[in-house]
N, C-alpha and C positions, 0 to 999 in steps of 0.2 A: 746223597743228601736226604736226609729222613723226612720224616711229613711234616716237624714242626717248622722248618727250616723253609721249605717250598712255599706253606702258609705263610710264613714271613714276608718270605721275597715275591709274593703275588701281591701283599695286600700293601707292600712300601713302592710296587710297580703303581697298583691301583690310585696312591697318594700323590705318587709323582706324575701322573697322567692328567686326572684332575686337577693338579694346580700349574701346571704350566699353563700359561695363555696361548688360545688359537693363534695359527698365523695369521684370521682376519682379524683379530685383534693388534698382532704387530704390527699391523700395516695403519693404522687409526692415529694418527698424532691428535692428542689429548691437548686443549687447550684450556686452561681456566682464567675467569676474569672475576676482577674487583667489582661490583654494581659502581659506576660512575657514569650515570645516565648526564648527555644523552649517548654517551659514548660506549658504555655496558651498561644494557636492561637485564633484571630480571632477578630471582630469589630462589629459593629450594624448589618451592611449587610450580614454576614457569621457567619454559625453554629461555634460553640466553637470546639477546635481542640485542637492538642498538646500531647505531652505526659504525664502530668497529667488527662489528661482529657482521654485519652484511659486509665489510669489506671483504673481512677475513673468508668471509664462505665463496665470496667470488675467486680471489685468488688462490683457493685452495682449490676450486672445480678448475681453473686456467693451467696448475701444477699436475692437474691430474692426480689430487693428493685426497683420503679420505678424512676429513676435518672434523673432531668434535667438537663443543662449549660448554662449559660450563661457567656457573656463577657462584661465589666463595667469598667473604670476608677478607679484605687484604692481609693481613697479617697471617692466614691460615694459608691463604692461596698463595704467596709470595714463598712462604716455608715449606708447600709439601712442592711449589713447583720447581723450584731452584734444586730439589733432590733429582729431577729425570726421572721418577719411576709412576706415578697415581697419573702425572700430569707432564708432560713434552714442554709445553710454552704458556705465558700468563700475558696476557695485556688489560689495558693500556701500559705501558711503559715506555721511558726516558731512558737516554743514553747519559745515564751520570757514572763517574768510576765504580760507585758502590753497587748497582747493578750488573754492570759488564766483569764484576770478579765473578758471578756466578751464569750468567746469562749472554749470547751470541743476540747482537739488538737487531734488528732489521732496519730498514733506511725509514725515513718520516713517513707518516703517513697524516694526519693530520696536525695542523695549525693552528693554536689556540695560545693563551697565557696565563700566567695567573696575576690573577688582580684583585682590585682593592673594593669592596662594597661599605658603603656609610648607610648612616638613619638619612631619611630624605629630606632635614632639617638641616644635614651637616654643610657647612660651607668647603670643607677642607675638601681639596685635591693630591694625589702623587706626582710629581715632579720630578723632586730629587732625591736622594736621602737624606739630606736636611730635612726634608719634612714631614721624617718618623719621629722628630723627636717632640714627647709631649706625649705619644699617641700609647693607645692600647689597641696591642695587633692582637686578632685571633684565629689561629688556625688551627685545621682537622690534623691529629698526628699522635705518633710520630710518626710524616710523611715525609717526602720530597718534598711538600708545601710545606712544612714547616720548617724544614732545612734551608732553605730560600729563603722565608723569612726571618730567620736567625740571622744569617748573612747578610742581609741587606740593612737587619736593626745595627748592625755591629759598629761601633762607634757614636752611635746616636744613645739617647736615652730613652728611647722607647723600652716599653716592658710586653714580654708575649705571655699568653695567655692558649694552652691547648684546648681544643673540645673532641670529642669522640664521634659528634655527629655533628656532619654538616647542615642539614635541615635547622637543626636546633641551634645555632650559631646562628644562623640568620634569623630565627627570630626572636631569639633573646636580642640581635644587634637592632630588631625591629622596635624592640620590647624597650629600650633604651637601658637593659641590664647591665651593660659595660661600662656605661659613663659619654656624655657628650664626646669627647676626642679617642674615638674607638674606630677601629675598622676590621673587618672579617677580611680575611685573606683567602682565596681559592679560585682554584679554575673557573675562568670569566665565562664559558658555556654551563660549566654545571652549575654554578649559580643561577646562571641567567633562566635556566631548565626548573631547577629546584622552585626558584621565585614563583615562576608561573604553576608549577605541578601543586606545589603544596600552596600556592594561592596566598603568599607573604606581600604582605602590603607596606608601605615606609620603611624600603632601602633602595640602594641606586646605588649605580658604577659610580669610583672616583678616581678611573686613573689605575694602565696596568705596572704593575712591580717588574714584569721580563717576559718575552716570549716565550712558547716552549713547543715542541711537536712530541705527539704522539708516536708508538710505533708501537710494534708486538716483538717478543723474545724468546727465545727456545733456550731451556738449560743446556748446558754444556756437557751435563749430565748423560740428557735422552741420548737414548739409541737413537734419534729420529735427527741430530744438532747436524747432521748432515746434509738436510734437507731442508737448510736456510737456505742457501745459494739458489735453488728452484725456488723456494714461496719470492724474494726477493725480485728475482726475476719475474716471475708473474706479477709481482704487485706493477714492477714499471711499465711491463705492458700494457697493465690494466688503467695508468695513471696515465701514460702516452697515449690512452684510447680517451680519454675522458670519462669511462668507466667509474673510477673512482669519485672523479669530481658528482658526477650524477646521483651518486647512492649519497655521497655529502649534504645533496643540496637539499634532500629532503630532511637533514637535522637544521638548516641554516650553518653548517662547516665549510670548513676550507682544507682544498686538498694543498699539504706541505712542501709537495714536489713543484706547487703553482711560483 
């Protein structure tokens, strides 16, 4: 082998050394989450927070599993996590079909709905689905929240309305922008959270649309989709200890397995 050749094969050695990841690094299941306080806190600037994310860090110390978090825009975080390679698992997430083509869901973890907020003039409640029709629904999406309420409009004559940011939906619903027979539609704690964080004054519950629980998801992807069966396990522990319930109670949540 002559000297150009040895040069080669050092420095494609030195290229492939370098970018393989350590093994503490394979050992690190990469989690990313959407900001949907109070259930994922946090932004580029600040460590991930919240109370899935203190759930997640308990039953990752009970697995004996090293846990990262991070915080991502859902449409970014949904698409690089669903690959298995930047990121292992994304929460909060729902066990709908269109999740579980790409994603292994873990069992509930927390309890919550999505529902219905009005101006605090409005008389109107939800009931039935009879009593979308006339209204202007608006939801964050395209989400699973606004998937829900597509379905629930359907047959009725209600008209939906997207927004891209939840804060700004409730106060334009505050703002009376929508029209008197209007309702925001979204998760009945992020709301509830939002109201008071960004200090929105004239709206109020009317009534939720469905229940829904929480949970977290590992791509099917990751090298890591093995190691549902253990986080899964620890989380029942952790909910059979009351574990769970405790680190909840400090968002005002409910644990799912209750």
């Amino acid at each position: 082998m002559n000297r150009v050749s040895l040069s080669l094969s050092a420095l494609l050695l030195v290229i492939a050394c370098s970018a393989a990841p350590s093994r503490a690094d394979e050992d690190v299941i990469r989690f990313v989450a959407e900001p949907v306080p109070p259930f994922t806190v946090g932004d580029d600037d600040k460590p991930a927070a919240g109370a899935m994310v203190e759930v997640m860090q308990s039953v990752c110390a009970k697995a004996k599993r090293i846990c990262t978090f991070e915080i991502m825009p859902f449409r970014r975080s949904l698409a690089i996590a669903s690959e298995g390679i930047q990121f292992d698992g994304i929460m909060p997430s729902m066990r709908i079909p269109e999740r579980e083509q790409a994603f292994l869901i873990s069992d509930p973890i927390v309890k919550t709905a999505y529902s219905f907020f009005v101006s605090a003039e409005s008389t109107w409640q939800f009931h039935t689905q009879q009593d979308l029709n006339g209204m202007t629904l608006i939801a964050y999406g395209p989400s699973a929240t606004s998937f829900a309420v597509q379905e629930a409009a359907q047959h009725t004559n209600a008209v939906m309305q997207i927004e891209l940011s939840m804060p700004r939906a409730l106060q334009k619903l505050a703002g009376g922008r929508y029209g008197a027979s209007s309702a925001v539609v979204m998760n009945r704690d992020v709301g509830q959270f939002l109201i008071k964080d960004e200090k929105i004054s004239g709206v109020k519950l009317a009534g939720d649309l469905k229940p829904i629980d929480y949970c977290f998801a590992m791509s099917r992807k990751s090298p890591h989709a093995g190691e549902m069966a253990a986080l899964n396990d620890a989380l029942h522990q952790l909910q059979k200890a009351g574990v769970v319930q405790s680190i909840l109670d400090k968002y005002g949540l409910e644990d799912a397995s209750k």
